[in-house]
Biopython code that builds the backbone (N, CA, C, O; Angstrom):
import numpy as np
from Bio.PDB.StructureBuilder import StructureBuilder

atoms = [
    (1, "UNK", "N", (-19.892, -4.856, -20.412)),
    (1, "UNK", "CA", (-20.852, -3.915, -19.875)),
    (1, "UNK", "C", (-21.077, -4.141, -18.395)),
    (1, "UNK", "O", (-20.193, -4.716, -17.760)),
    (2, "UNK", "N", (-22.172, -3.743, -17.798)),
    (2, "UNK", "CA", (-22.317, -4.003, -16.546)),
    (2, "UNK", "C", (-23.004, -4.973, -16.284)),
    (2, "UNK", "O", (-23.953, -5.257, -17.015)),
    (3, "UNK", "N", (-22.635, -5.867, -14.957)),
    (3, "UNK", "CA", (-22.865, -6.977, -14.520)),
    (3, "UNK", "C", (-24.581, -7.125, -13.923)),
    (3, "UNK", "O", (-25.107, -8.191, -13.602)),
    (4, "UNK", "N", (-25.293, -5.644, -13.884)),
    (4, "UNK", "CA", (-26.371, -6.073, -13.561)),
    (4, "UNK", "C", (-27.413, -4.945, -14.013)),
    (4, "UNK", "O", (-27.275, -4.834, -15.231)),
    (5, "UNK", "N", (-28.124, -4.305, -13.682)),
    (5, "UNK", "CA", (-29.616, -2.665, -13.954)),
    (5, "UNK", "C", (-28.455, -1.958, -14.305)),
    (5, "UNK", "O", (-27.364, -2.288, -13.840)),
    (6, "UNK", "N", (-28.596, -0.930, -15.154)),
    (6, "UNK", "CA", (-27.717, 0.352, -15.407)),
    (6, "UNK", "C", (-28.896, 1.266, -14.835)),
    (6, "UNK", "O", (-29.997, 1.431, -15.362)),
    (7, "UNK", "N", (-28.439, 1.812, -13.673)),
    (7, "UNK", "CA", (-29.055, 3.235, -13.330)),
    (7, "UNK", "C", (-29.398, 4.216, -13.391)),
    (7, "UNK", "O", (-30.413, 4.822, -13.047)),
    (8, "UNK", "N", (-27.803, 4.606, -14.240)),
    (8, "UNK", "CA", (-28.145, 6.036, -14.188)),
    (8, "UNK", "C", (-26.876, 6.149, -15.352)),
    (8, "UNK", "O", (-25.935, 5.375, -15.526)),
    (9, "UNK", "N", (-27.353, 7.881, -16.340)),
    (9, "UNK", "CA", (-26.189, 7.850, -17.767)),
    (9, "UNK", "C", (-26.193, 9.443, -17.786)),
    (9, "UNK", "O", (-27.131, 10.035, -17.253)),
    (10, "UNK", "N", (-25.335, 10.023, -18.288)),
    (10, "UNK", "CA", (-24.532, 11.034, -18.778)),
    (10, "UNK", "C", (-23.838, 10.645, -19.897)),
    (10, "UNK", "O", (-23.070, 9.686, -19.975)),
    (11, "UNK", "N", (-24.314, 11.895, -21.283)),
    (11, "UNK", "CA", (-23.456, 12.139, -22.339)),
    (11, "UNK", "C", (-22.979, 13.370, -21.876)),
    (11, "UNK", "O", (-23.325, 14.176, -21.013)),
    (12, "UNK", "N", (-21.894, 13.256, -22.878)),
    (12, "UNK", "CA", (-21.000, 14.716, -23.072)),
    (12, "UNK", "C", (-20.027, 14.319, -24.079)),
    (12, "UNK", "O", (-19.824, 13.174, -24.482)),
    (13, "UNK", "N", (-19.213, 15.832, -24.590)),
    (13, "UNK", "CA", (-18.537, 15.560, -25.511)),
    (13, "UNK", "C", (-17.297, 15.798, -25.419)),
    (13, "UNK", "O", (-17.017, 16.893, -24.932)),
    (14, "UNK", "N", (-16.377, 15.076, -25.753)),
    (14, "UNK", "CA", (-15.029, 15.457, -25.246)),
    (14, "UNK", "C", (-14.374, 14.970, -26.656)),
    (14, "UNK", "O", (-14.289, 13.937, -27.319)),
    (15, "UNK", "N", (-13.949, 16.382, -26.719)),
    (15, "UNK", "CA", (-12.985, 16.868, -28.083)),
    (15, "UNK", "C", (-13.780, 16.239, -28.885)),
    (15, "UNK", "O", (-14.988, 16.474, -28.843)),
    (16, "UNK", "N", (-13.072, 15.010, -30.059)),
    (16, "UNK", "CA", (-13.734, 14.669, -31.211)),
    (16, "UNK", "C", (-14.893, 13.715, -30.977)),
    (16, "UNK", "O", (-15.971, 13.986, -31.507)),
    (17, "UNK", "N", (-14.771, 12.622, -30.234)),
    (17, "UNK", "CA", (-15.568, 11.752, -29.468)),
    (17, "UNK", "C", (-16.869, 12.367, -28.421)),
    (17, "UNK", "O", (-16.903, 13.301, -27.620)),
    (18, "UNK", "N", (-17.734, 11.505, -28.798)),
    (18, "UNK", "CA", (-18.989, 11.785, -28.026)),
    (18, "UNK", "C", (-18.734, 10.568, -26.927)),
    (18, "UNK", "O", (-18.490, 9.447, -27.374)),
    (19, "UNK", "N", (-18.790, 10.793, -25.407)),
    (19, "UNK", "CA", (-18.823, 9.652, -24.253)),
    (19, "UNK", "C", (-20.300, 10.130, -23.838)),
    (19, "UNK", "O", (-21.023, 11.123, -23.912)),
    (20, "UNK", "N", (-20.303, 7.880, -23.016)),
    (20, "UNK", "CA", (-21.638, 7.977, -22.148)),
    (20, "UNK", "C", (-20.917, 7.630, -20.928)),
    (20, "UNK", "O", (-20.023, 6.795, -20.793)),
    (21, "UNK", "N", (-21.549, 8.553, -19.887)),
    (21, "UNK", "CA", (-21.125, 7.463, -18.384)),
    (21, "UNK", "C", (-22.377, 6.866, -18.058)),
    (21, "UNK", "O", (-23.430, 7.197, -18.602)),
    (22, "UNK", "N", (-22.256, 5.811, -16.995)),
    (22, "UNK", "CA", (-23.217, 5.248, -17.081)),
    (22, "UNK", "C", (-22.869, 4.506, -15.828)),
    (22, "UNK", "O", (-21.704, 4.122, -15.722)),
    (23, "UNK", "N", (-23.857, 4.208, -14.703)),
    (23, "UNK", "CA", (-23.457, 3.688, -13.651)),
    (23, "UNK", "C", (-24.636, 2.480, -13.128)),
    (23, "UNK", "O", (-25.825, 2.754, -13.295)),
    (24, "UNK", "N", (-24.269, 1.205, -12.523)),
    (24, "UNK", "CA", (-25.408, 0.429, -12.156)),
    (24, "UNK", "C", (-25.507, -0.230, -11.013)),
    (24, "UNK", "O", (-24.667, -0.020, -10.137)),
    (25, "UNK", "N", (-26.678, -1.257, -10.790)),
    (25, "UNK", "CA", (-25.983, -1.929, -9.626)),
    (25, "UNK", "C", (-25.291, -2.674, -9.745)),
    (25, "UNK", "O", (-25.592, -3.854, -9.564)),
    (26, "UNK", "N", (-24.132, -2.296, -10.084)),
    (26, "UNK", "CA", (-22.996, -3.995, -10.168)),
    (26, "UNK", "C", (-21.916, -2.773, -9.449)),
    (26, "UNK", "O", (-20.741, -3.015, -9.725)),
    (27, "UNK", "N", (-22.130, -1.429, -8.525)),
    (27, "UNK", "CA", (-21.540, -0.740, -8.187)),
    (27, "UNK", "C", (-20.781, -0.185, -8.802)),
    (27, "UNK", "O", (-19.917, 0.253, -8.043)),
    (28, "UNK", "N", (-20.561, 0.106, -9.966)),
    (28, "UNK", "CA", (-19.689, 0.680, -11.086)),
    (28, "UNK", "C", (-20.313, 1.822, -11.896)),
    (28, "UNK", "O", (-21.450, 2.175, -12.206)),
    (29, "UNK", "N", (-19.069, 2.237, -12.096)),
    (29, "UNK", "CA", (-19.495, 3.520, -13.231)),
    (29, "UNK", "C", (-18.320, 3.211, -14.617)),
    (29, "UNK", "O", (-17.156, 2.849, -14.445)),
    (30, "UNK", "N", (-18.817, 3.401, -15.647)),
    (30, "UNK", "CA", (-18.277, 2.742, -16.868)),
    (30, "UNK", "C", (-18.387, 4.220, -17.900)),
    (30, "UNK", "O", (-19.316, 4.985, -17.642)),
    (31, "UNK", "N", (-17.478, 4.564, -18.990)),
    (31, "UNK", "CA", (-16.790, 5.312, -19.277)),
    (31, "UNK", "C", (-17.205, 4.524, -21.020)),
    (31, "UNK", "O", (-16.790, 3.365, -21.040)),
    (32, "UNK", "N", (-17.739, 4.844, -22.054)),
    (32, "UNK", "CA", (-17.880, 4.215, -23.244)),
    (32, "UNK", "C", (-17.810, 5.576, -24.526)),
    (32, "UNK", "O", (-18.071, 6.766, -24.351)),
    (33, "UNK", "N", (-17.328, 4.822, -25.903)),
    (33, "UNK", "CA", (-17.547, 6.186, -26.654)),
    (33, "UNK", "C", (-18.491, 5.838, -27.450)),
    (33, "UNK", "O", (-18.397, 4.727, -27.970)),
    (34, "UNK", "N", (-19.524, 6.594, -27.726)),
    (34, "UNK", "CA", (-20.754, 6.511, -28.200)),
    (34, "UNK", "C", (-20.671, 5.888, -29.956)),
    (34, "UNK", "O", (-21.435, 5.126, -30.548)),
    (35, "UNK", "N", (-19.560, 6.506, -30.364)),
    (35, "UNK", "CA", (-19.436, 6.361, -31.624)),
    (35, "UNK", "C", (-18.983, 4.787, -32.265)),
    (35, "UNK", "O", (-19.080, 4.306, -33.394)),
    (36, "UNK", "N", (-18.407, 4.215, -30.865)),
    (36, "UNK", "CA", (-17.407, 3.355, -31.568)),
    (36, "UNK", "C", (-18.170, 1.972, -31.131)),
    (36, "UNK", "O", (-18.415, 1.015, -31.866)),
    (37, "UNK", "N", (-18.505, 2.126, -29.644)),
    (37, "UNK", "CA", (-19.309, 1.319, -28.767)),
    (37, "UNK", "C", (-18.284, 0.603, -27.104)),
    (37, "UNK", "O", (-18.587, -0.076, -26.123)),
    (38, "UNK", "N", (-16.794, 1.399, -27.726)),
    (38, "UNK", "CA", (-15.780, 0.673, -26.884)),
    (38, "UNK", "C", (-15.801, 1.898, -25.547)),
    (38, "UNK", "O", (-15.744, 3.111, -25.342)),
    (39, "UNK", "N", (-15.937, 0.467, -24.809)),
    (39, "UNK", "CA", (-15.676, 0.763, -23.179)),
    (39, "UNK", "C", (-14.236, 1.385, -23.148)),
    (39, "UNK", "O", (-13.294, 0.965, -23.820)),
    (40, "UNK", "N", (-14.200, 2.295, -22.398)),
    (40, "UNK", "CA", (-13.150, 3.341, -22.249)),
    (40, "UNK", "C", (-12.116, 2.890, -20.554)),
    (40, "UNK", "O", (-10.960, 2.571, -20.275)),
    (41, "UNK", "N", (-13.572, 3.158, -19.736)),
    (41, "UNK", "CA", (-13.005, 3.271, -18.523)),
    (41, "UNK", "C", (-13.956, 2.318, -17.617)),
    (41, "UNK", "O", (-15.148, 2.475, -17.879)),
    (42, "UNK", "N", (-13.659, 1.296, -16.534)),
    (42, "UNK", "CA", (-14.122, 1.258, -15.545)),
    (42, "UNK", "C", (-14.224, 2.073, -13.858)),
    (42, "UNK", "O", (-13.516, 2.565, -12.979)),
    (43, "UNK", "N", (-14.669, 1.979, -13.970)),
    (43, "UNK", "CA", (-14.880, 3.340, -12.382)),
    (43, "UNK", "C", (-15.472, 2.307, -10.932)),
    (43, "UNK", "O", (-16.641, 2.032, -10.660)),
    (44, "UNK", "N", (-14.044, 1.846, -10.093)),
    (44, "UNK", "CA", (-14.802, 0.855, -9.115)),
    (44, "UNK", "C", (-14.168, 1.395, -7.870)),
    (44, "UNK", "O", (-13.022, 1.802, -7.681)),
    (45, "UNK", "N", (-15.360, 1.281, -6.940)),
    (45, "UNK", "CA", (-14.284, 1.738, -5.817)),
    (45, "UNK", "C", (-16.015, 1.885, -4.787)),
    (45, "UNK", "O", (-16.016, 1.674, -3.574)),
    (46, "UNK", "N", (-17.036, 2.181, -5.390)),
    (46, "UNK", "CA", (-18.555, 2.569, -4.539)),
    (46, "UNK", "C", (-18.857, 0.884, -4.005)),
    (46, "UNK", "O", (-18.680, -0.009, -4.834)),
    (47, "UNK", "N", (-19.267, 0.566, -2.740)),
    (47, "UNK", "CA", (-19.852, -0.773, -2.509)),
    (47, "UNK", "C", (-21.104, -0.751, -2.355)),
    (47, "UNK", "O", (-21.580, -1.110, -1.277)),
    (48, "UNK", "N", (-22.064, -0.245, -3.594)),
    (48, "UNK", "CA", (-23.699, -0.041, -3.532)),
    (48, "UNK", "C", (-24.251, 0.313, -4.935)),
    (48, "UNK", "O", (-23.731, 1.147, -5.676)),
    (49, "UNK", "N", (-25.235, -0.329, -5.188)),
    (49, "UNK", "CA", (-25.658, 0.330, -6.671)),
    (49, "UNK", "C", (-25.846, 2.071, -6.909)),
    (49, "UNK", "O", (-26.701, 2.735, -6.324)),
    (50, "UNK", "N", (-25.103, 2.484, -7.646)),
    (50, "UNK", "CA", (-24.902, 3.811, -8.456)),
    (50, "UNK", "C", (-26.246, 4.195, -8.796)),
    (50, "UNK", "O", (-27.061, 3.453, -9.346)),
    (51, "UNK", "N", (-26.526, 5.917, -8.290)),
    (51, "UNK", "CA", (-27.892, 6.373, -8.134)),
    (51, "UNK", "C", (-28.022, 7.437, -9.242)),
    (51, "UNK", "O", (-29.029, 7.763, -9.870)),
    (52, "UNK", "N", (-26.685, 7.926, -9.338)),
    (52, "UNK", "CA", (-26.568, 9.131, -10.063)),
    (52, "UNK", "C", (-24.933, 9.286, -10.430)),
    (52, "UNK", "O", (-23.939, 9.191, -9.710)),
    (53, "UNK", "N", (-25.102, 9.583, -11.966)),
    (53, "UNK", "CA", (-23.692, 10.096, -12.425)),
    (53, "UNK", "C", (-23.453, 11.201, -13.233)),
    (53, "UNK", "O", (-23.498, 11.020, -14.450)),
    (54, "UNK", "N", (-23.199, 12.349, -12.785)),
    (54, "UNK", "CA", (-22.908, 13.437, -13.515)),
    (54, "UNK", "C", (-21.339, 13.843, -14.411)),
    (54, "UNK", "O", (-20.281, 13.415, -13.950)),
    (55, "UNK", "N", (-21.349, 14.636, -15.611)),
    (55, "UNK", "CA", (-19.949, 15.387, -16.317)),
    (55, "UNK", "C", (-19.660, 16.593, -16.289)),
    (55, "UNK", "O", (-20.347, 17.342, -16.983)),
    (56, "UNK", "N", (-18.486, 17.198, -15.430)),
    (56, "UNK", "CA", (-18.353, 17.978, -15.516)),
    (56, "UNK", "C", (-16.905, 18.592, -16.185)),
    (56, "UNK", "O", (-15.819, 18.156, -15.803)),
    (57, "UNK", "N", (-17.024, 19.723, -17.296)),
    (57, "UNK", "CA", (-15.675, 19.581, -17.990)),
    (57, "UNK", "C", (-15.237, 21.111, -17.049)),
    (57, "UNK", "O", (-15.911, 22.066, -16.663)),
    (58, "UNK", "N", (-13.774, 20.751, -16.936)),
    (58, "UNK", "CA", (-13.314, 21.436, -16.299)),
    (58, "UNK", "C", (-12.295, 22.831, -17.302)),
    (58, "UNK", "O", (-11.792, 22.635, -18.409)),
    (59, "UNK", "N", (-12.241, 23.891, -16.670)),
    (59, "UNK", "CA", (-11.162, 24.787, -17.408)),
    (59, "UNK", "C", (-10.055, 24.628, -18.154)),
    (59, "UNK", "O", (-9.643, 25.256, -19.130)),
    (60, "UNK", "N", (-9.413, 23.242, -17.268)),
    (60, "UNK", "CA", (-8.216, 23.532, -17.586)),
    (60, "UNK", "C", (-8.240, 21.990, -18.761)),
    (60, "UNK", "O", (-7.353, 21.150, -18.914)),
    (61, "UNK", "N", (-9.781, 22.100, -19.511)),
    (61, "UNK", "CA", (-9.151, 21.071, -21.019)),
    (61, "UNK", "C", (-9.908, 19.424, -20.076)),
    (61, "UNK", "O", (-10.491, 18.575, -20.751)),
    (62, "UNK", "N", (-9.804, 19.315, -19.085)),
    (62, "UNK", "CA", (-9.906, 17.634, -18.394)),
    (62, "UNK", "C", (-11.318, 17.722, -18.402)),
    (62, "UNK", "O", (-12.007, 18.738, -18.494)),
    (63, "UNK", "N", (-11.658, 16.577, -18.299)),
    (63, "UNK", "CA", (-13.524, 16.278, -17.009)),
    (63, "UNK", "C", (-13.492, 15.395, -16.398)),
    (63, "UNK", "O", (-12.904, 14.338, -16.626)),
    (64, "UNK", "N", (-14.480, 15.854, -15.022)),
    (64, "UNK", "CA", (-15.150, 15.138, -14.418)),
    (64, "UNK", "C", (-16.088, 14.669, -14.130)),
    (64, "UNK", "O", (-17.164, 15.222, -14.359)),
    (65, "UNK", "N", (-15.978, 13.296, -13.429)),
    (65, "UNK", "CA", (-16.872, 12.690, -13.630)),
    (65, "UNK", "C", (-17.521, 12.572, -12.012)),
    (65, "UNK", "O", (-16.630, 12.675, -11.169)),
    (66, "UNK", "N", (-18.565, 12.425, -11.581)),
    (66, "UNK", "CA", (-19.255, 12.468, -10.454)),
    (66, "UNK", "C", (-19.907, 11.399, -10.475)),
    (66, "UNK", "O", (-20.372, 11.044, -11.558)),
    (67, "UNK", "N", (-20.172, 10.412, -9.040)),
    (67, "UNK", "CA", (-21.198, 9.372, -9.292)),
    (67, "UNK", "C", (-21.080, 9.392, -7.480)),
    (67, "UNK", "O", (-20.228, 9.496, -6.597)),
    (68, "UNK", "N", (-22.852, 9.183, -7.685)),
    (68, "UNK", "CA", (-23.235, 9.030, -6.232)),
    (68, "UNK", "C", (-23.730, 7.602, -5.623)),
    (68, "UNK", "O", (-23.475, 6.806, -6.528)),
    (69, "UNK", "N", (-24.212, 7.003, -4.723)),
    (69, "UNK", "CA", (-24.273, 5.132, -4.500)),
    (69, "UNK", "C", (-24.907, 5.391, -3.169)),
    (69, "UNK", "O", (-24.835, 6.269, -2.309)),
    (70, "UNK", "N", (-25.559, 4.264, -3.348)),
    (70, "UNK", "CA", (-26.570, 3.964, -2.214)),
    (70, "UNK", "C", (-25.558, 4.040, -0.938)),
    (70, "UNK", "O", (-25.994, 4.408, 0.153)),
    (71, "UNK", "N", (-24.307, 3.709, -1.098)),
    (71, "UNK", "CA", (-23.285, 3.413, 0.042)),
    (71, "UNK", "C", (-23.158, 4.447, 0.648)),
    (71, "UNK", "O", (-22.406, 4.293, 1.610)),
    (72, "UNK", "N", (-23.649, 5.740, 0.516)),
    (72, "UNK", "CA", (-23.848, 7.231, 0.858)),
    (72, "UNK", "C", (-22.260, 8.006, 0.537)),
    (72, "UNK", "O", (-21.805, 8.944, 1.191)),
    (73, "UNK", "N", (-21.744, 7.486, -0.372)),
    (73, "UNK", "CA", (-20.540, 7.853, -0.486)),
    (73, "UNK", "C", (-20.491, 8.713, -2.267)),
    (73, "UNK", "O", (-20.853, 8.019, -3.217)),
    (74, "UNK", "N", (-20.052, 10.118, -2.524)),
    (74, "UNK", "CA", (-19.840, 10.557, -3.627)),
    (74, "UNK", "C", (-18.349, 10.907, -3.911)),
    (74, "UNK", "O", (-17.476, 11.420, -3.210)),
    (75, "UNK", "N", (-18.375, 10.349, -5.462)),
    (75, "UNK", "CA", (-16.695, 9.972, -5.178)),
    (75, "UNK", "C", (-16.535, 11.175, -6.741)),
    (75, "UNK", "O", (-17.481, 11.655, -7.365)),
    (76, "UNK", "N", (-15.157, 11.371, -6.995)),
    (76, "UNK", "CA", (-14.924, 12.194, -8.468)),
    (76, "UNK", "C", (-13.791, 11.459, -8.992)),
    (76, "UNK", "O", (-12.848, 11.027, -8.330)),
    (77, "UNK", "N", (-13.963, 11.361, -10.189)),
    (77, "UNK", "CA", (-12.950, 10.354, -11.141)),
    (77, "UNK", "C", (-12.842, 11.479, -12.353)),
    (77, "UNK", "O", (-13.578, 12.216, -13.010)),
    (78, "UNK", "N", (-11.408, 11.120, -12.215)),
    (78, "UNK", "CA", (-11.415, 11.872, -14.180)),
    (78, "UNK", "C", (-11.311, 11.263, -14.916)),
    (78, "UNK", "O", (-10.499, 10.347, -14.783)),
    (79, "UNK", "N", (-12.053, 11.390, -16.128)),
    (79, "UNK", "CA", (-12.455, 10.893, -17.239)),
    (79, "UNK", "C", (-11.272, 10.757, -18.589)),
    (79, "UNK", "O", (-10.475, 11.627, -18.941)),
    (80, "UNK", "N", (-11.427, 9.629, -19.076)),
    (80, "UNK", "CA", (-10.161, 9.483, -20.108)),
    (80, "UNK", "C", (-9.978, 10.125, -20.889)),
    (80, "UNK", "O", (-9.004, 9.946, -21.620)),
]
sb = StructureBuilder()
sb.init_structure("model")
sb.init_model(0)
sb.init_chain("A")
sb.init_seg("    ")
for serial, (resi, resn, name, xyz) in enumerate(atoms, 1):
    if name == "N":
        sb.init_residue(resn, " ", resi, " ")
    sb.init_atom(name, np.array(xyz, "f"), 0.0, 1.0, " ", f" {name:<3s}", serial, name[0])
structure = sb.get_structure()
């Protein structure tokens, strides 16, 4: 899990699986399936605790994922 506060979370559902994102100050955003409890994805790359993380599913079948950080930087990752 995360190394320190979890900040901020987003569910959504993708196909059969229900995911949480979830972002903290250990600067990460983490990718889990609700059902199972297994961590999916790590998301590293922000150098500041994570303020906000949004899902957005896209047209073409994928999603994204949004997360914003004190580092004033908003980055987009796609989701597994």
């Amino acid at each position: 899990g995360h190394a320190g506060h979890v900040t901020c979370v987003a569910a959504y559902p993708a196909g059969e699986r229900e995911l949480l994102a979830s972002g903290g100050s250990d600067n990460r955003a983490m990718i889990w399936d609700t059902r199972s409890g297994e961590l999916l994805a790590r998301l590293v790359g922000h150098s500041s605790t994570l303020r906000c993380v949004c899902v957005h599913k896209l047209g073409t079948g994928g999603t994204l994922v949004v997360t914003g950080s004190d580092d004033r930087d908003v980055r987009l990752w796609t989701a597994p």
